[in-house]
C-alpha positions in Angstrom: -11.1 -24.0 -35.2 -11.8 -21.0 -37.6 -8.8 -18.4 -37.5 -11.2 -15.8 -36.1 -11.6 -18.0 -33.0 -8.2 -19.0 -32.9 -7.2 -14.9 -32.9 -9.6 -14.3 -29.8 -8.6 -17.4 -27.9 -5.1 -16.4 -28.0 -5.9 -12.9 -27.0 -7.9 -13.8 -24.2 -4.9 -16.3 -23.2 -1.7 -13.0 -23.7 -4.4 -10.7 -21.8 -4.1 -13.1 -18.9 -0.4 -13.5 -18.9 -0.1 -10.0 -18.7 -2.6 -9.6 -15.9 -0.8 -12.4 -13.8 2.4 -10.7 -14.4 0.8 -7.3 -13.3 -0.2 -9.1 -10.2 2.9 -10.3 -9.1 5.3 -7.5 -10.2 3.4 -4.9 -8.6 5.1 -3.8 -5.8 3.5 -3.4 -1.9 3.9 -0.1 -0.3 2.5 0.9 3.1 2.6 4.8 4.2 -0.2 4.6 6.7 0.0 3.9 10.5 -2.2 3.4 13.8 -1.4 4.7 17.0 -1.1 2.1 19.8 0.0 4.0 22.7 2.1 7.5 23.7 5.1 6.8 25.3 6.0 9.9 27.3 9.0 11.9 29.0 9.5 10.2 32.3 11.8 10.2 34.9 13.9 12.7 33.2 14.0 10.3 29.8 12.9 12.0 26.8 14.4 9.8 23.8 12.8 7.0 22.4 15.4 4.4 21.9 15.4 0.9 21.2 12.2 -1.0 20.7 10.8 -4.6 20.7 8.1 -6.7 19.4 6.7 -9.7 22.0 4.3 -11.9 21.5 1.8 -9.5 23.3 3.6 -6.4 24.7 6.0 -4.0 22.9 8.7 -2.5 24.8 10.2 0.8 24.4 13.0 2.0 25.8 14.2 6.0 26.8 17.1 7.7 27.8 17.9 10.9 29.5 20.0 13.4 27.1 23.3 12.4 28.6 22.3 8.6 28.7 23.1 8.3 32.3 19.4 7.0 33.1 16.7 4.8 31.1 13.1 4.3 31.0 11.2 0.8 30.1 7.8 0.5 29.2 5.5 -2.0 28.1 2.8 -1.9 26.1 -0.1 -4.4 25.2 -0.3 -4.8 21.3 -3.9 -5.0 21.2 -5.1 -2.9 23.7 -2.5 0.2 24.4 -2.6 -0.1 27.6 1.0 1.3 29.1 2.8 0.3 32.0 6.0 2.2 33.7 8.3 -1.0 33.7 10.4 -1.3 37.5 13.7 -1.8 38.1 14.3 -4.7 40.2 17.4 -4.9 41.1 17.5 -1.2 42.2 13.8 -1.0 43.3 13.2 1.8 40.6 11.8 3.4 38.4 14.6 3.8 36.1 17.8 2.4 35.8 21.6 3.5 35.1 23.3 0.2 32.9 21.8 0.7 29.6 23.7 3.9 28.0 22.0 4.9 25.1 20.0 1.8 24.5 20.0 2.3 20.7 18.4 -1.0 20.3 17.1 -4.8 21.9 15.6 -7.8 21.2 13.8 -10.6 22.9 14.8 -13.7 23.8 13.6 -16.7 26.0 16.0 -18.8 28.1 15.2 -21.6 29.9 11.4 -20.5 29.6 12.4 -17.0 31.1 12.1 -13.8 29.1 15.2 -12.0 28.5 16.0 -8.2 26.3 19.3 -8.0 25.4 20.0 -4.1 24.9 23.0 -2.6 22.3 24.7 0.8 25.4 27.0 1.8 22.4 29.7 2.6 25.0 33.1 3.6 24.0 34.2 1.3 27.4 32.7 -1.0 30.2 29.2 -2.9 28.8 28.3 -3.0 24.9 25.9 -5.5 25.5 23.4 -5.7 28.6 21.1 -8.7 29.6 18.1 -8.2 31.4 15.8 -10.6 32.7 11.5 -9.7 33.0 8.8 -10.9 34.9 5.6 -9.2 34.2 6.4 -5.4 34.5 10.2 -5.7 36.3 13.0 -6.5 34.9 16.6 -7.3 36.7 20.2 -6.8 35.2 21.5 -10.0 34.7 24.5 -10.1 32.4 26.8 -7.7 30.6 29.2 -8.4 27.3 31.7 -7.1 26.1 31.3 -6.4 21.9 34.7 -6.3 20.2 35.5 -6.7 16.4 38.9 -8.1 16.0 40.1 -7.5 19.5 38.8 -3.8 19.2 35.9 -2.2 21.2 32.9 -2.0 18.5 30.1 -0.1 19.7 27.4 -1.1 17.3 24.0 1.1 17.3 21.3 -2.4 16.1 21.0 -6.0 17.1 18.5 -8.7 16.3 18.7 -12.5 17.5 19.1 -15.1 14.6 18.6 -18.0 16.3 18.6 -20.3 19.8 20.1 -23.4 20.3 20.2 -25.4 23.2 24.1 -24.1 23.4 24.3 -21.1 21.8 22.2 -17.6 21.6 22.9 -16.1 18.0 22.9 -11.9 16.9 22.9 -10.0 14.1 24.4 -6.8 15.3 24.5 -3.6 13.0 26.5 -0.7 13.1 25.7 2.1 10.1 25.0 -0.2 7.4 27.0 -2.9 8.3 25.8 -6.2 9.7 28.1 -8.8 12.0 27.2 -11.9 13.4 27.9 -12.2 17.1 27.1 -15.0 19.6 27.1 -16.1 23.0 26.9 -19.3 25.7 23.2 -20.0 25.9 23.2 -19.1 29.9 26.6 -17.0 30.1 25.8 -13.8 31.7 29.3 -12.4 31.5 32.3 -12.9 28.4 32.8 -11.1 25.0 30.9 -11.0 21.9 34.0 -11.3 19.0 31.8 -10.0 15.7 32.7 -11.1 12.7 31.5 -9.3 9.2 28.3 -10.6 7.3 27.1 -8.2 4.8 26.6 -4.7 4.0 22.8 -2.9 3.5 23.6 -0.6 0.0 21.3 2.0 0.6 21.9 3.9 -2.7 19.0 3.7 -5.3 17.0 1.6 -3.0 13.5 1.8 -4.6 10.4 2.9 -2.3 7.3 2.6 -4.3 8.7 1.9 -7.0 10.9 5.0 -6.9 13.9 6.3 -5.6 14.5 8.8 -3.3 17.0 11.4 -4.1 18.5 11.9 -0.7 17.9 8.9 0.7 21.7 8.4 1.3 21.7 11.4 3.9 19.2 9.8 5.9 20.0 8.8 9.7 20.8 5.4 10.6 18.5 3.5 13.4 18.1 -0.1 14.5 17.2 -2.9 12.6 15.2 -6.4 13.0 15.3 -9.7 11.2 12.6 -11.9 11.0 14.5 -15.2 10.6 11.0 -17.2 9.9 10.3 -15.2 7.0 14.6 -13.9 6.1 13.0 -10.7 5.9 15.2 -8.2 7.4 13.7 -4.5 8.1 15.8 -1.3 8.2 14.5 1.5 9.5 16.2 5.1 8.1 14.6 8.7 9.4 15.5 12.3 8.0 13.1 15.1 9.7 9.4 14.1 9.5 10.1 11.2 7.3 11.1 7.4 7.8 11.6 5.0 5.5 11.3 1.3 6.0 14.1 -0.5 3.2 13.5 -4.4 3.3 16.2 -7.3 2.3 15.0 -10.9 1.4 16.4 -14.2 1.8 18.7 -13.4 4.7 20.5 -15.7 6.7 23.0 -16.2 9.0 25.5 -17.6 6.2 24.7 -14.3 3.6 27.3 -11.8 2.8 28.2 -9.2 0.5 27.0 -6.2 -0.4 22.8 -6.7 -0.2 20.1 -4.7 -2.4 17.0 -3.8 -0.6 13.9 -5.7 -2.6 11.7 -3.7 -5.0 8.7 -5.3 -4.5 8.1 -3.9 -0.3 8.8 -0.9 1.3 7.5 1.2 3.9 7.4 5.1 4.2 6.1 7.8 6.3 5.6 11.3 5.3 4.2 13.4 8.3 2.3 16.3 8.0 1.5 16.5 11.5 5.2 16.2 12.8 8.1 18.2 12.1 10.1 15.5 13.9 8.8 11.7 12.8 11.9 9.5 13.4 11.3 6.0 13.5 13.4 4.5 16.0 13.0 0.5 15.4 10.7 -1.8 14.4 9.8 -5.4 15.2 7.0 -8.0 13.7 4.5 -9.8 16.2 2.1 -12.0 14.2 2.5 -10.6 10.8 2.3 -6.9 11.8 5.1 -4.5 11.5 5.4 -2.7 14.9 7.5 0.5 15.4 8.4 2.9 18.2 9.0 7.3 17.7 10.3 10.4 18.8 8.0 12.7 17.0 7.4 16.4 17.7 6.4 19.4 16.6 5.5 22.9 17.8 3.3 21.8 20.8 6.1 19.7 21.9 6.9 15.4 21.9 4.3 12.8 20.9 6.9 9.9 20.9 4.6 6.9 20.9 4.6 2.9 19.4 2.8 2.1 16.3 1.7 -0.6 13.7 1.8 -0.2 9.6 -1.7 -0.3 8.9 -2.6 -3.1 5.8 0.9 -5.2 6.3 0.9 -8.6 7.2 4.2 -10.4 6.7 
């Protein structure tokens, strides 16, 4: 082979090493979202609490300023369409067990759908179990959360896994993360955390960048994604939110974890003085998400999906 040839062969061949490594080094960022459906003031609730992905519906939970009362709803993923959840076991609209309801997730027992929902009560119920049919749910278990004998009132939760024993939780409280479990079908007991990891928030990137106050932020829920140990952490500050995300968790990880540089999710509103992510959740690939958003005509708190993400 002439030299000449040999010169543009290799080029051609460093050119494509460097495109490749372009490819897969460039990092995903997603800032854009769709409306699904509004979640309004009912009932005397007006915050948007904890949230939850399904298979088909998303459910949103709100509480009355002095968390004496919450608000269900359920919404259809692919359609909007919203439904006023009923109490059952009070014949209600609304219900008085779930405190602030900071957070929930789903989880199926025995072929029965359960939402397990964080009060974050100082005393009484930390953890509340409800069972749903359709649009009404019943109260059918209550925990006690304690961290080495000691009340904890932790703010997130997310179930890890199911066994035919044993129902597994992350549970979150700031930026801490504690594994926590329960009998499969107990519907009463205590949930003894012990300590997983921490979530450094610090000089997390987000596209790429850091963001110079990110540390002042406000803390929300959380979800894990144990098929993909992707785990999603919502932070909020005014009209923004910010979506930091940790790879290759498990239930056995610990220390002090670095959010990945390579995905991240951020909202910048123009149209909201208030745009506070509350949770999020993943239903077939999507990222879904629930709000209190306002601004001067008063609250558009609604559930949403990141538009372009599929995890």
């Amino acid at each position: 082979m002439k030299a000449v040839a040999r010169v543009t062969v290799l080029f051609a061949m460093v050119v494509g090493v460097l495109l490749g490594t372009s490819s897969v080094a460039q990092a995903a960022y997603y800032n854009e979202y769709s409306d699904i459906a509004s979640t309004p003031d009912s009932n005397s609730c007006t915050a948007a609490q904890g949230f939850a992905a399904g298979a088909t519906y998303l459910y949103v939970v709100k509480t009355k300023g002095d968390d004496s009362r919450a608000v269900i709803y359920r919404v259809n993923k692919s359609t909007g369409k919203r439904e006023l959840m009923t109490n059952g076991t009070d014949k209600r609209s609304y219900n008085t067990w779930l405190g602030h309801a900071n957070d929930m997730t789903i989880s199926d027992i025995d072929g029965r759908h359960h939402l397990f929902v964080v009060t974050m009560k100082s005393s009484g119920a930390q953890l509340v179990k409800l069972r749903y049919d359709g649009t009404t749910y019943y109260k059918v278990g209550s925990y006690a959360v304690k961290l080495g004998g000691v009340t904890k009132t932790v703010s997130g939760i997310s179930r890890v896994s199911v066994s035919s024993t044993t129902l597994t939780f992350f549970f979150k409280s700031g930026a801490a993360v504690y594994n926590g479990s329960i009998p499969l079908r107990a519907n009463t007991g205590t949930v003894n955390l012990s300590k997983a990891f921490d979530l450094k928030v610090a000089g997390a990137l987000v596209n790429g960048k850091t963001v110079s106050d990110l540390t002042t932020f406000t803390n929300q829920g959380f979800f894990y994604d144990a098929s993909t140990k992707l785990l999603y952490y919502p932070l909020t500050k005014d009209n923004r939110s910010i979506v930091l995300v940790y790879r290759g968790i498990t239930a056995a990880t610990r220390g002090t974890l670095t959010s990945t540089s390579t995905l991240s999710f951020r909202i910048t509103s123009s149209v909201y003085s208030k745009f506070e992510i509350e949770s999020v959740g993943t239903s077939g690939g999507r990222l879904y998400f629930n709000t209190n958003r306002s601004n001067s005509s008063g609250a558009h708190d609604g559930v949403h999906v990141f538009k372009g993400y599929s995890g």
